[in-house]
C-alpha positions as CSV (number, residue, x, y, z in Angstrom):
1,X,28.2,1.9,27.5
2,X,24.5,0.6,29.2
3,X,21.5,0.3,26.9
4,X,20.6,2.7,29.4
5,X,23.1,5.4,29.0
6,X,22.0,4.8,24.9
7,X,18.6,6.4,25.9
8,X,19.6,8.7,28.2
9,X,22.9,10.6,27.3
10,X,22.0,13.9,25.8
11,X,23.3,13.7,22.3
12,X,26.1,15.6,21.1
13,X,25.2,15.3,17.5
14,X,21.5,15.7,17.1
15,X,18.8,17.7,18.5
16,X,16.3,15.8,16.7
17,X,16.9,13.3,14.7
18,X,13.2,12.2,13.7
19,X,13.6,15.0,11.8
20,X,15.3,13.6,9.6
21,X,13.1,10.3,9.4
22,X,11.3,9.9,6.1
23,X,7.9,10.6,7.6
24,X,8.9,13.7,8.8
25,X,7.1,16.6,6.9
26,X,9.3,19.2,6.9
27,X,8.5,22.8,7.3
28,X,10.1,24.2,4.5
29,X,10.4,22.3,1.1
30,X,13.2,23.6,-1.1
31,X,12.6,23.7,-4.7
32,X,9.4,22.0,-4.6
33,X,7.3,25.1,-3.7
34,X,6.2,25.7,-7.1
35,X,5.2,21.7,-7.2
36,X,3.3,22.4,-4.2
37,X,1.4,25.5,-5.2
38,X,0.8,24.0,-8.8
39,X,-1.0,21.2,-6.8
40,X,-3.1,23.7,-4.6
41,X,-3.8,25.3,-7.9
42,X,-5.5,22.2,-9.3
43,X,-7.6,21.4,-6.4
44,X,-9.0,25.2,-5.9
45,X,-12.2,24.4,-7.5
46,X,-12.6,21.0,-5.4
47,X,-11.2,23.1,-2.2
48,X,-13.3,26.2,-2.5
49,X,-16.6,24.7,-4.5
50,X,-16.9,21.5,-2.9
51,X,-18.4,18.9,-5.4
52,X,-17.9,20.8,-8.4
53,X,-15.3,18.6,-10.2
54,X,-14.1,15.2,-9.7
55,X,-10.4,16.6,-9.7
56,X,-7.6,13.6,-10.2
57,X,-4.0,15.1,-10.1
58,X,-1.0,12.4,-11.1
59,X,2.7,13.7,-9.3
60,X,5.0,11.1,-11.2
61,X,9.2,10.8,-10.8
62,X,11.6,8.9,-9.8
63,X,12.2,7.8,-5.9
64,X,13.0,10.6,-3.3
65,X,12.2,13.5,-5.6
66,X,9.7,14.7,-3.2
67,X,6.5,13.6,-4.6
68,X,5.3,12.0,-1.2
69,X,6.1,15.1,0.8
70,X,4.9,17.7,-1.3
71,X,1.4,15.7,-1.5
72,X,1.7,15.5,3.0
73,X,2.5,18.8,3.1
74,X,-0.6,19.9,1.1
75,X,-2.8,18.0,3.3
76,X,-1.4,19.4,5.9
77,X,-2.2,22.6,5.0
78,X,-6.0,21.8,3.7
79,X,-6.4,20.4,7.3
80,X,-5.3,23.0,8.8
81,X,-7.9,25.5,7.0
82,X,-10.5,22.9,7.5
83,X,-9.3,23.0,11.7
84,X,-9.9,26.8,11.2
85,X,-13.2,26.8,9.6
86,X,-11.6,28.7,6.5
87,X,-13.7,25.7,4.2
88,X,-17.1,25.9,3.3
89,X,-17.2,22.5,4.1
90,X,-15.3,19.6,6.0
91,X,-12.8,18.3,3.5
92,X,-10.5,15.0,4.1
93,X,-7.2,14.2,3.2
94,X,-6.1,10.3,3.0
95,X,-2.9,9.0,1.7
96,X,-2.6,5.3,1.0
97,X,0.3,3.6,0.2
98,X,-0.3,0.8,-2.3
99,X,2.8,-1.1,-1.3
100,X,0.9,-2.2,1.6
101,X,-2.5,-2.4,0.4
102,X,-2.1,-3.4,-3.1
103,X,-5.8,-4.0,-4.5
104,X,-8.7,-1.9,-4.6
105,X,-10.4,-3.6,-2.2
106,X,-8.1,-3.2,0.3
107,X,-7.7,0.8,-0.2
108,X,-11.4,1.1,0.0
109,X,-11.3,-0.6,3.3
110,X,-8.4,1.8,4.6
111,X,-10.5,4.8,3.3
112,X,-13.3,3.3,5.6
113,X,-10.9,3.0,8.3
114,X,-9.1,7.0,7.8
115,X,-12.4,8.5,8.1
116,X,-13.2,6.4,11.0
117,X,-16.1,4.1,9.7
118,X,-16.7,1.0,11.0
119,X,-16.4,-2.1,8.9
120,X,-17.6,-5.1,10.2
121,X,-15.4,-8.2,10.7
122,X,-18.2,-10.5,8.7
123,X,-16.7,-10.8,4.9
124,X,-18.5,-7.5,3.7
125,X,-18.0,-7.4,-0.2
126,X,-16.4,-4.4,-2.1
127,X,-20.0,-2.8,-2.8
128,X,-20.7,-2.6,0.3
129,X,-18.0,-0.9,1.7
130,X,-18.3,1.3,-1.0
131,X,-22.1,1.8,0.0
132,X,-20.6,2.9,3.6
133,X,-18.2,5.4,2.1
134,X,-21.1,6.9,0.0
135,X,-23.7,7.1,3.2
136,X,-21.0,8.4,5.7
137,X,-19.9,11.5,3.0
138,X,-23.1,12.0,2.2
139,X,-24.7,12.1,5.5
140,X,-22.1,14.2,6.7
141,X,-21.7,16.4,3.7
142,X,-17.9,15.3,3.9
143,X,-15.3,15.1,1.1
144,X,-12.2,13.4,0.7
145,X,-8.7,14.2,-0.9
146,X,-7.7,10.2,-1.3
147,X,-3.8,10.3,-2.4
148,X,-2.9,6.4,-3.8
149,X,0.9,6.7,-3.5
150,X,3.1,4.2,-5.2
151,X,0.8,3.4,-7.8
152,X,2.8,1.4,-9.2
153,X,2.5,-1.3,-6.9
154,X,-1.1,-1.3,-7.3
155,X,-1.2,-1.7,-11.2
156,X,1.4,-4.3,-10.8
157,X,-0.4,-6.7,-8.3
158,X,-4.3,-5.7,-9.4
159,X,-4.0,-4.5,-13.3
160,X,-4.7,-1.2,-14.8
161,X,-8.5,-1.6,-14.4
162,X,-8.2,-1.0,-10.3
163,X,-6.2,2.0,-10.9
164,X,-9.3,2.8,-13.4
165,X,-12.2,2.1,-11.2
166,X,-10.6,4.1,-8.2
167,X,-10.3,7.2,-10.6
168,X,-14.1,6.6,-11.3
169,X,-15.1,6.4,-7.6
170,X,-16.8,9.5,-7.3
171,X,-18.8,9.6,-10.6
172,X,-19.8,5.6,-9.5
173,X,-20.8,5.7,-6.1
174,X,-21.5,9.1,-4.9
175,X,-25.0,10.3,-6.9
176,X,-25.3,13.5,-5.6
177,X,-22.0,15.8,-5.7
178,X,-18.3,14.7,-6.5
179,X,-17.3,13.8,-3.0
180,X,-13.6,11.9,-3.8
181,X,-11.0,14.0,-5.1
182,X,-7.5,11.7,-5.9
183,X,-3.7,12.6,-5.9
184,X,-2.2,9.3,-8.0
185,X,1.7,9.2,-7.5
186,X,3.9,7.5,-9.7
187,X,7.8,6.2,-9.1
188,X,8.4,5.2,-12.5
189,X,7.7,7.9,-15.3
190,X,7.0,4.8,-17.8
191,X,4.1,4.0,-15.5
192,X,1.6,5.8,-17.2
193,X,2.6,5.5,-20.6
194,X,1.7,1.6,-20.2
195,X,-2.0,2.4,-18.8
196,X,-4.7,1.9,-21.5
197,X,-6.3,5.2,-23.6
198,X,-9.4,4.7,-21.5
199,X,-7.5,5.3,-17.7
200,X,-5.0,7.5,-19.0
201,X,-7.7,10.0,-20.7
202,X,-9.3,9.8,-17.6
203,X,-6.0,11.1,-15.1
204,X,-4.9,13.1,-17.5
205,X,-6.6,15.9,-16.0
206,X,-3.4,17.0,-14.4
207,X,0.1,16.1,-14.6
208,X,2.8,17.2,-12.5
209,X,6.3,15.8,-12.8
210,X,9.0,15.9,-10.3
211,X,12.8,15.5,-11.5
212,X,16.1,13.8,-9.1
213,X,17.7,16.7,-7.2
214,X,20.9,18.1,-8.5
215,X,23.8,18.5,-6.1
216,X,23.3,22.2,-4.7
217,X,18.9,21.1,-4.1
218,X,20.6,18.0,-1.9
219,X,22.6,20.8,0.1
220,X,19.8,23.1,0.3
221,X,17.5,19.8,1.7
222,X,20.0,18.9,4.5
223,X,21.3,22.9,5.3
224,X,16.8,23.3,5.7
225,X,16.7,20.3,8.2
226,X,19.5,21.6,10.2
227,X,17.9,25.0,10.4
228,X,14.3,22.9,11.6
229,X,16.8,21.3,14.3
230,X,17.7,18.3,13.2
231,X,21.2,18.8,13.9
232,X,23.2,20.7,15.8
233,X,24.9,23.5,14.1
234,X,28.4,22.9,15.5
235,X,28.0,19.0,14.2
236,X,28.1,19.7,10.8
237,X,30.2,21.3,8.3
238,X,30.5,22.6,4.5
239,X,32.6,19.3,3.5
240,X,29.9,17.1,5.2
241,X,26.9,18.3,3.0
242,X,29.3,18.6,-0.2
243,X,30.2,15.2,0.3
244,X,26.5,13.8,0.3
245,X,25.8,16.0,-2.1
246,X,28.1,15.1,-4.4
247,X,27.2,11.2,-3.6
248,X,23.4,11.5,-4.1
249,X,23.2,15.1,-6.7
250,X,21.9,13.7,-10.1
251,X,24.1,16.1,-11.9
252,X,27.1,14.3,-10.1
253,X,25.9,10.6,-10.8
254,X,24.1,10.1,-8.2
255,X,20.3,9.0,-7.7
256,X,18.9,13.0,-7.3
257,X,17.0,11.0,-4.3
258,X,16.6,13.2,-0.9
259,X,16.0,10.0,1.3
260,X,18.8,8.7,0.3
261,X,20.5,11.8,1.5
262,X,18.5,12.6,4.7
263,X,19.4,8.6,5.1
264,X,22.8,8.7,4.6
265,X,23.2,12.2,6.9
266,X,21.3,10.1,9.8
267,X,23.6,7.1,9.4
268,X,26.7,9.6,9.5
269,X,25.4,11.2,12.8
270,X,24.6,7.7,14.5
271,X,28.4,6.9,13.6
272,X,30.0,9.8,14.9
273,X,27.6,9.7,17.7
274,X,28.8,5.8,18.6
275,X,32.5,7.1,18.6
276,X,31.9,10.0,20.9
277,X,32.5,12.8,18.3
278,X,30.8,16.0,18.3
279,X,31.1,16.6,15.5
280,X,30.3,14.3,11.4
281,X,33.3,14.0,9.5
282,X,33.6,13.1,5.9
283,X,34.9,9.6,6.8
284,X,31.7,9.2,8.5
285,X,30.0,9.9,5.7
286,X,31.2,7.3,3.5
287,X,31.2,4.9,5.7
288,X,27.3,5.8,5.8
289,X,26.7,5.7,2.3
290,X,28.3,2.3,2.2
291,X,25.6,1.3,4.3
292,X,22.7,1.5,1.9
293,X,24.8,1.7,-1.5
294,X,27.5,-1.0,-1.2
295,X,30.5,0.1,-3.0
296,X,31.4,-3.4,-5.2
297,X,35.2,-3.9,-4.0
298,X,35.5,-7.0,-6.5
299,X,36.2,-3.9,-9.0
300,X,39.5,-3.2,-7.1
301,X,40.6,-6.8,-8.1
302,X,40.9,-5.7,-11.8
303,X,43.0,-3.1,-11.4
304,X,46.8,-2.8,-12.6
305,X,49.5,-1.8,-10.5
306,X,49.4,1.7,-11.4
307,X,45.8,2.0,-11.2
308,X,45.8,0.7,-7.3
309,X,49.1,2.8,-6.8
310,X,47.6,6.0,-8.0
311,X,44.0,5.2,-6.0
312,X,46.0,4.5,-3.0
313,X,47.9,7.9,-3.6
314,X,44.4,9.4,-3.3
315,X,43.3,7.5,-0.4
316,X,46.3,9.5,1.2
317,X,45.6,12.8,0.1
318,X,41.8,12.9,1.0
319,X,42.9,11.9,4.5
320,X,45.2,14.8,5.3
321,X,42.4,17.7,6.2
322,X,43.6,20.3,3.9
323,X,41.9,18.6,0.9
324,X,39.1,16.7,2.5
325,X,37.0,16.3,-0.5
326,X,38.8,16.9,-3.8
327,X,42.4,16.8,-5.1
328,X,43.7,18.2,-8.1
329,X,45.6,16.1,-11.1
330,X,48.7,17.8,-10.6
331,X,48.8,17.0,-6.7
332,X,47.3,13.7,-7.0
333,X,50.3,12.8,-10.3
334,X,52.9,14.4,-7.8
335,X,52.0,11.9,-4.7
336,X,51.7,9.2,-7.6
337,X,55.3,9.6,-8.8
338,X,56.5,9.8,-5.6
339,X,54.8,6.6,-3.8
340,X,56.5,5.0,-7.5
341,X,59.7,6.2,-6.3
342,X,59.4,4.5,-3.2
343,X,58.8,1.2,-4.5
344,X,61.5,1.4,-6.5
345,X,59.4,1.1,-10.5
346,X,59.3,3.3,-13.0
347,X,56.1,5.9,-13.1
348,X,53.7,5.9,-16.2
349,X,53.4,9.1,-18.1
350,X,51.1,11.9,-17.6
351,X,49.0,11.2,-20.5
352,X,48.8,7.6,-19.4
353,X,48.3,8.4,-16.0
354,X,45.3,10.8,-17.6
355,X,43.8,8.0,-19.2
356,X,43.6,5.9,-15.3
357,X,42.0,8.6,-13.9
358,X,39.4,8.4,-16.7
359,X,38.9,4.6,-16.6
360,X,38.5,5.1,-12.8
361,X,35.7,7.4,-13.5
362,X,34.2,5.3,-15.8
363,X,33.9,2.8,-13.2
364,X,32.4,4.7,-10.8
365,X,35.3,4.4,-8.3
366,X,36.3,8.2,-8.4
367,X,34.7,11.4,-9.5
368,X,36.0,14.2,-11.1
369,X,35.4,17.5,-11.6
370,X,36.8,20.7,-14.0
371,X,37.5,23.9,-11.3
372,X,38.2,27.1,-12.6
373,X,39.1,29.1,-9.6
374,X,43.1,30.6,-9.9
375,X,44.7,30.6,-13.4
376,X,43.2,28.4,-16.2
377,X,41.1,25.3,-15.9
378,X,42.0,22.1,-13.8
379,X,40.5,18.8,-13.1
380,X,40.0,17.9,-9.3
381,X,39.7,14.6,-8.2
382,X,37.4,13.3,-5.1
383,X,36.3,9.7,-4.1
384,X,33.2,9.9,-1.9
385,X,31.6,6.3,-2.0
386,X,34.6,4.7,-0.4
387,X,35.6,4.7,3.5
388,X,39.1,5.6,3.0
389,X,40.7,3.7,5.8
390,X,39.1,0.4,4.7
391,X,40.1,1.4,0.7
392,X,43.6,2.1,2.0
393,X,44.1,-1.5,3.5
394,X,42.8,-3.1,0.8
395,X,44.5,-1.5,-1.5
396,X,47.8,-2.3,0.2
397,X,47.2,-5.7,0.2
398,X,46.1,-5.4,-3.9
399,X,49.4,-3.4,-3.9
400,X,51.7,-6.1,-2.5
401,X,50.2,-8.6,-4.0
402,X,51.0,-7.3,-7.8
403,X,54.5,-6.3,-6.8
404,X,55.1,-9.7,-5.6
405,X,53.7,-11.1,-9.3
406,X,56.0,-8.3,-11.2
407,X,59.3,-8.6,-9.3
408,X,59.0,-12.9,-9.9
409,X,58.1,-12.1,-13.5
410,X,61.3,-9.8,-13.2
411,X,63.8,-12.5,-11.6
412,X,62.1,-15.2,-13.9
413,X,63.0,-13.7,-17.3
């Protein structure tokens, strides 16, 4: 295939993928509507009585949980209403990321920038761009939303006190009304907690925290982008988003982070898109996830015998379709005892064979989960992070390997 055809072959996979790209703001947000209207109810005296209140919101939580979004889609909407003329007065929103500019300085001068003033290339000094700032809003009886996201960067590289003196922008500079209203965002919860009495009574105004996704909030992400048209319908299944979800779902040990998801379901599409497929498969999925969370194979060197024979029987149930994602214990002991059989050794018990399944857990190699659907309760099995036809090689050569060390233990003794 021609870099050419890359461009211009009408993809079978994705109608577009962009939106799936982290800078995408999304239409809908699932399960951070309330987030988002708690945030528009903070700022309605800002919004409606312009230079009221020097309102300072902090949206703090781990990576992903939508924190960055939720904030875009709010000035999304406030510019909007100020296109419309539904504001008293013009009102600005400008995000910042402080991973990029990671002094106060630096995030004045981007401010400057945003709102399209003019700094000259001569060394101007901090108070002066600040004096620009003040003349431009005040001239043009203009406000600005400023939203410092990743904080932490910022209090990292410059101290607390630029964090501080930001927060006191408007009071400082702008004499005659509270012109700068600020969204702080925060990836690490601990963040705040380490900022003096001084700058934390001073953005304490208003919290509002933002937890990792569980499992079914992944789904609901992903099934939203595919209704936005991201992906074709017909490309994706049920077993694609459990999968992910079950990788990346906080409740199932994963990291609750969206992007990671959204990332993971763009890799998956660009892999079944390079093979011709019309459609992701679950494969492709962990082979995605690979991609960005490296599953540490030197963990398959410690296992016993046993251990690689009853993850290799696994390897060969998940690839038959029927089971796809998860496999019971009494399937996955049944396949075990037989693949024992074939070698020729003698099979562990159950309750040993129990206590594998739980040390394979520990280590993160498999996941399990208790179903109740037919009679009673029963533990199913699945094993997400690993591409099963690269697991399945190496664990025949693990496999071989250890059966050539028993049977010359065997002919030795």
């Amino acid at each position: 295939m021609s870099l050419t055809s890359v461009w211009t072959q009408e993809s079978k996979i994705f109608k577009d993928e962009t939106k799936l790209y982290p800078e995408y703001v999304p239409e809908t947000l699932p399960h951070r509507s309330e987030h988002l209207l708690e945030l528009g109810r903070a700022f309605k005296s800002f919004v409606t009585k312009p230079g009221s209140v020097p309102t300072r919101v902090v949206l703090v939580g781990p990576s992903g949980t939508g924190k960055t979004v939720t904030a875009m889609k709010f000035g999304k909407a406030l510019e909007g209403m100020v296109r419309a003329g539904r504001l008293p007065v013009r009102i600005h929103f400008v995000i910042v990321n402080c991973y990029i500019y990671k002094t106060a300085f630096a995030i004045y001068k981007e401010l400057a920038r945003s709102l399209g003033i003019t700094v000259p290339r001569r060394g101007f000094s901090k108070s002066e761009v600040l004096r620009l700032l003040a003349d431009y809003l005040v001239k043009n009886d203009e406000y600005v939303i400023l939203t410092i996201d990743e904080a932490d960067f910022l209090v990292s590289s410059s101290g607390a006190e630029a964090l501080y003196v930001l927060s006191r922008l408007s009071e400082a500079h702008m004499l005659d009304k509270a012109r700068i209203a600020m969204i702080i965002i925060f990836r690490n919860p601990l963040s705040t907690l380490n900022l003096s009495d001084p700058i934390r009574s001073t953005l304490a105004h208003y919290t509002i925290k933002f937890d990792p996704y569980t499992k079914r909030e992944i789904e609901d992400i992903i099934w939203a982008r595919v209704e936005e048209g991201a992906i074709y319908d017909s490309a994706i299944s049920d077993e694609v988003v459990d999968t992910i979800g079950t990788l990346v779902g906080y409740d199932t040990g994963g990291t609750g982070d969206a992007r990671l998801a959204l990332e993971v379901l763009l890799n998956a599409g660009r892999i079944a898109e390079s093979k011709n497929k019309s459609c992701i498969e679950v494969e492709d999925v962990r082979v995605a996830f690979t991609m960005v969370m490296p599953f540490p194979r030197n963990l398959l060197e410690y296992l016993s015998l046993h251990e690689a024979l009853l993850l290799y029987a696994l390897t060969l149930l998940l690839g038959e379709r029927k089971y796809v994602n998860w496999v019971t214990t009494g399937v996955l002991e049944e396949t075990y005892r037989a693949l024992c059989e074939d070698f020729g050794i003698e099979p562990k018990s159950h309750t040993t064979i129990w206590e594998y399944i739980q040390r394979l857990r520990n280590r993160d190699i498999i996941k399990t989960q208790v179903s109740t659907r037919g009679r009673g309760r029963t533990t199913q099995i699945s094993m997400p992070r690993v591409p099963l036809g690269q697991l399945k090689q190496e664990l025949e050569r693990i496999i071989e390997q250890k059966l050539k060390r028993a049977r010359r233990r065997l002919s030795s003794s």
